[in-house]
C-alpha positions in Angstrom: 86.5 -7.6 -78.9 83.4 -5.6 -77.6 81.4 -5.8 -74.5 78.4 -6.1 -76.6 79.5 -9.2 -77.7 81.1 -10.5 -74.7 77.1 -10.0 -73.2 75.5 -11.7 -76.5 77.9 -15.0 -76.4 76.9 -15.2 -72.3 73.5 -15.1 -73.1 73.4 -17.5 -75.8 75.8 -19.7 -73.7 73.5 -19.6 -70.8 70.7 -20.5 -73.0 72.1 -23.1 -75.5 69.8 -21.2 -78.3 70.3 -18.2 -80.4 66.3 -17.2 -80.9 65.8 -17.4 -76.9 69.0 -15.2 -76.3 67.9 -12.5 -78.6 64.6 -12.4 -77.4 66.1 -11.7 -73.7 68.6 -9.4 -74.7 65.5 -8.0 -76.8 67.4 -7.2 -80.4 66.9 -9.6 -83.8 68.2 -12.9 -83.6 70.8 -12.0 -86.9 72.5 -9.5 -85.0 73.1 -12.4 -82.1 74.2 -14.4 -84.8 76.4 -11.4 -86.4 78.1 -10.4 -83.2 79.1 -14.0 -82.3 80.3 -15.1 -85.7 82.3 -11.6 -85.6 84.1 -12.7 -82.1 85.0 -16.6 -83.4 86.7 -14.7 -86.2 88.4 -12.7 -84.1 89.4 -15.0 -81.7 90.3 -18.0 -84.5 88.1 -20.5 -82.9 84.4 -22.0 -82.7 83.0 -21.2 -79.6 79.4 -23.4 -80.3 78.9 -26.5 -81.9 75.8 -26.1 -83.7 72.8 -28.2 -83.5 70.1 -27.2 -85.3 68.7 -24.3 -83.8 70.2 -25.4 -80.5 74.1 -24.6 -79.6 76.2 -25.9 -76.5 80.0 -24.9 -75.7 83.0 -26.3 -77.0 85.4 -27.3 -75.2 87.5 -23.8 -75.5 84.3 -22.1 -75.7 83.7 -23.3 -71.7 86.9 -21.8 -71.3 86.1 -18.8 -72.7 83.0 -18.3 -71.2 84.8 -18.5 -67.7 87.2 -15.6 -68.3 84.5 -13.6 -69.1 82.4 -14.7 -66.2 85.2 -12.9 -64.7 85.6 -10.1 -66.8 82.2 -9.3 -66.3 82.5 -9.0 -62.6 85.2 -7.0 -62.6 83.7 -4.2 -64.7 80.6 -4.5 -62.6 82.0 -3.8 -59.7 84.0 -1.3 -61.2 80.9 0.3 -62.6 79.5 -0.1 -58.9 82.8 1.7 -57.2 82.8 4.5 -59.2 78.6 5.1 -58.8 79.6 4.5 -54.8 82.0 6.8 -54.8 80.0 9.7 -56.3 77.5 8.7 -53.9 77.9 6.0 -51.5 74.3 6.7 -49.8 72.6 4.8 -53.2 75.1 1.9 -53.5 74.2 -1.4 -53.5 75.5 -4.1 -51.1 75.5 -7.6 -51.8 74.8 -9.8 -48.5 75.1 -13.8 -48.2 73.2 -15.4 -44.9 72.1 -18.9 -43.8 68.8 -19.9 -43.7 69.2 -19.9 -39.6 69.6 -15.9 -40.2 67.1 -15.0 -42.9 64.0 -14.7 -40.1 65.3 -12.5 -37.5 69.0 -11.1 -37.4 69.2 -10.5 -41.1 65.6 -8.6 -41.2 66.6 -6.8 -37.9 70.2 -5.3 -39.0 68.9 -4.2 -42.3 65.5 -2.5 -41.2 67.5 -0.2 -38.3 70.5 0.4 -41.9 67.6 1.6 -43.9 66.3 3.9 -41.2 69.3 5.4 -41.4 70.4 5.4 -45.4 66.8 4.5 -46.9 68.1 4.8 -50.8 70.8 2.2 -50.1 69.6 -1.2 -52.4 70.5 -5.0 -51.7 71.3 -7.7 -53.2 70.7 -11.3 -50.9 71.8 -14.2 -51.4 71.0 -17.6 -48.7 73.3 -20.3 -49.0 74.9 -23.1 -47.5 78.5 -22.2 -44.7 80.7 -22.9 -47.4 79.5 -21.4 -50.3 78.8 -18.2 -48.8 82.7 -18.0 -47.7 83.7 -19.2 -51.6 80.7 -16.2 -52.6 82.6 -13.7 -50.4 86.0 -15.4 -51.7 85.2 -14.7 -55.6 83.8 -11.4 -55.3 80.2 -12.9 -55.9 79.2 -11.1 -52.9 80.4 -8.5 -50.3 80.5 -10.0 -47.1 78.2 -13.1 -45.3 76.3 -13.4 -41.9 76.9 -16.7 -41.0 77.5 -18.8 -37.6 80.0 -20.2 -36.7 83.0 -17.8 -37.7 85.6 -19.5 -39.0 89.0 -19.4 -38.2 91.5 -21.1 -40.7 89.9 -19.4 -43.7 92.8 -17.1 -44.7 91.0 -15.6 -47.2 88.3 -13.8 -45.7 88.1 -12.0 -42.2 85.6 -12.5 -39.6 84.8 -11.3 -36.4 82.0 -12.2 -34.0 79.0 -10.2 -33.4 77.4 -12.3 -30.9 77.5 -15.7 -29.4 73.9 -17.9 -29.4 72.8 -20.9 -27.5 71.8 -23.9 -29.0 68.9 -25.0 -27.7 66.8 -28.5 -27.7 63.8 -28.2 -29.8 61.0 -31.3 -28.6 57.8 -32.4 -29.6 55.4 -31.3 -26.6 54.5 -35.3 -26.0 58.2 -35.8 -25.5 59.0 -37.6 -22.0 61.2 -34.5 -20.7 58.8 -32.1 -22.6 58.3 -30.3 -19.2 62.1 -30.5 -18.0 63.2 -27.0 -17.2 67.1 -27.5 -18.4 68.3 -31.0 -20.4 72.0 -32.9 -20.3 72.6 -33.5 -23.8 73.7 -37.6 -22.7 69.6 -37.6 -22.1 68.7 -37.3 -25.5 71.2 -40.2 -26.4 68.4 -42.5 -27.5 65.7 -40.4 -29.7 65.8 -39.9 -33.2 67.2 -36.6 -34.4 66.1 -34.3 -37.1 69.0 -32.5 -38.3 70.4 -31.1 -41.5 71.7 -33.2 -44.1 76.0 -34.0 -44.3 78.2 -31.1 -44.9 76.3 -28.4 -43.4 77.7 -26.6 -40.5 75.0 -26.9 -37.8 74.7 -31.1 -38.5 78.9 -30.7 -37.8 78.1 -29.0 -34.7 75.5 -30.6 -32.9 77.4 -33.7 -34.2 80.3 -33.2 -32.2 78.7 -32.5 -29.1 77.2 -35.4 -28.9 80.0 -37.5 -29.8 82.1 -35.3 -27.2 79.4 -36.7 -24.7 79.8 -40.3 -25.7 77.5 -40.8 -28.8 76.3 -41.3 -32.0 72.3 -39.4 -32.9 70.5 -41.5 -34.4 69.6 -39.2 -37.4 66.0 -40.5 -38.7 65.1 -37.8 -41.0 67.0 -34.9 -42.7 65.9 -31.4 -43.8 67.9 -28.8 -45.7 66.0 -25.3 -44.2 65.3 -24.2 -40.6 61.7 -24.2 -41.1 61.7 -28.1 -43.0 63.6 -29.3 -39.7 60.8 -27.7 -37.1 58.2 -28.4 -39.3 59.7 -32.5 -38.9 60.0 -32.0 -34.9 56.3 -31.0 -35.1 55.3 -33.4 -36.8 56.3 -35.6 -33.7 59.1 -37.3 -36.1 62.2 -36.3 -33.6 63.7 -33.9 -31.9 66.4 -31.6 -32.8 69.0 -29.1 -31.6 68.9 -25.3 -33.2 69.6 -22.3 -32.9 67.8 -20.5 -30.1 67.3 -17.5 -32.5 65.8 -19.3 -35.1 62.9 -19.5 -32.0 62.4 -15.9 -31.1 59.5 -14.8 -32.9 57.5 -17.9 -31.9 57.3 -22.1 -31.4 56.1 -24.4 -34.1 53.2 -26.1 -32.6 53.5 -28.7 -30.7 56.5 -28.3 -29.6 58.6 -26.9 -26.4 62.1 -25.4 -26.1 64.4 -26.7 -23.6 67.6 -25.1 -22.2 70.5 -27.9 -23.0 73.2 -27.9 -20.1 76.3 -30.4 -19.2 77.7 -29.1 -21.2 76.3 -25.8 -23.2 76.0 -26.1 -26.5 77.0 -22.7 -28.8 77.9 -21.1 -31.8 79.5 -17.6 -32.7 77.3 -16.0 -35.1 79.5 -13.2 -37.2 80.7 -11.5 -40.8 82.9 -12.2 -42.5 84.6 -9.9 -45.5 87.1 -10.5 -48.2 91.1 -10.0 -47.2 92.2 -9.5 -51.0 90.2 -6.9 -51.7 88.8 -3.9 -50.6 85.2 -3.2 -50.0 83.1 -0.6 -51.9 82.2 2.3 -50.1 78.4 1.2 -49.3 79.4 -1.9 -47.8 82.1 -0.5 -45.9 79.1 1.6 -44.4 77.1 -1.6 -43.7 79.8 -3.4 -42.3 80.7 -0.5 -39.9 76.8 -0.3 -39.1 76.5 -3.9 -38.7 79.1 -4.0 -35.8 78.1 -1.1 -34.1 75.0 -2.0 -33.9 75.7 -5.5 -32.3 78.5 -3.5 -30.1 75.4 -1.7 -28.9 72.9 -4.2 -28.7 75.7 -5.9 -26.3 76.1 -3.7 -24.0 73.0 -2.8 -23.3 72.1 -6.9 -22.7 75.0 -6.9 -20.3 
């Protein structure tokens, strides 16, 4: 079994046609053909039933195809590890983050890293809280910024870099639109804009309100920072977010109020993988990364 025909039945797996694949992989379509019909001998079995000039997976062939999903990351990364070990200053690190990070902390960290190692590449991915633990689980990627930093997750190691307040987000013709500070029990009657079920900051804001004796009324859903202030400037509800998803500037027509009785937070942190070591460029970034909060805290304090 080769690699070059591990990469040719991927592609033509990914694909479903044998023409396309060869055109990406950018050799003849018979030596696609060739090298797979060489690995199905080898192996004793079809991996594609053939339609036409279209294939799809057998059964054994989805199998297959995982394994070497697999294979294939291990000897990337160990292609990786031994490039970051001749020189870990033009590695590659490969960072998850929420979409609540991508406009200001995420920028921020990795501007004042490539100030510092400018040939360094990366390799981001957004996702949703629990994928970007399962990314960081599997190897998919090195570590994740993500808020809140969990704690039963045995599989991955997080620490806090910082703690943030959530913060009521209000159309500017809302009735406590000019409140300096709000009790969360106020807002028990508006409509709420919040992300959809299973995301991390619906769970949050979710149980604070429950914790002060109800239920939001959730009248419209978005699945991106920007969708849900967009919806709250719109005048369609209010919300609770992040207050750092608000540094840069307010979506018009709206005002940010201070929520109080009680304060409503999350721990904002990294998390990396406990079954595995990192590579030498991320080990950089993820010293650089809390240093750089450890300083940014003190001088705050």
């Amino acid at each position: 079994m080769e690699l070059r025909q591990i990469q040719y039945f991927m592609e033509v797996a990914k694909r479903e046609h044998v023409t396309e694949a060869a055109a990406a992989l950018h050799v003849a379509q018979s030596a696609v053909s060739r090298q797979i019909f060489n690995l199905e001998l080898e192996l004793g079995v079809d991996l594609f039933f053939r339609e036409g000039r279209n294939v799809r997976l057998t059964p054994i062939g989805k199998i297959f195809l995982e394994h070497m999903e697999d294979a294939m990351t291990v000897i990337e990364n160990a292609k990786r590890e031994v490039d970051e070990y001749l020189d870990p200053e033009k590695g590659t690190i490969r960072i998850g983050f929420p979409s609540s990070l991508a406009a200001y902390t995420l920028p921020t960290v990795i501007s004042a890293f490539s100030r510092e190692h400018p040939d360094v590449k990366y390799q981001l991915r957004q996702g949703s809280y629990h994928s970007l633990i399962d990314g960081v689980i599997k190897g998919e990627i090195d570590m994740a910024l993500l808020g809140p930093v969990p704690r039963e997750e045995k599989k991955v190691q997080g620490n806090i870099l910082f703690t943030e307040k959530i913060v009521a987000l209000l159309p500017n013709r809302h009735r406590y639109a000019n409140n300096k500070s709000l009790k969360l029990s106020q807002l028990r009657d508006d409509s709420f804009v919040l992300f959809p079920g299973g995301y991390i900051l619906r769970d949050i804001i979710m149980d604070a309100c429950q914790q002060q004796g109800f239920q939001p009324n959730v009248s419209f859903e978005g699945e991106d920072i920007d969708a849900i202030k967009g919806l709250v400037s719109a005048g369609l509800g209010i919300t609770l977010i992040p207050e750092i998803t608000l540094i840069d500037s307010l979506p018009r027509q709206t005002v940010k109020i201070p929520v109080i009785d009680p304060g409503v937070t999350r721990t904002v942190g990294v998390i990396v993988p406990t079954e595995r070591e990192m590579l030498p460029t991320a080990k950089l970034f993820h010293a650089f990364l809390n240093e750089f909060f450890n300083r940014l805290g003190s001088f705050q304090n």
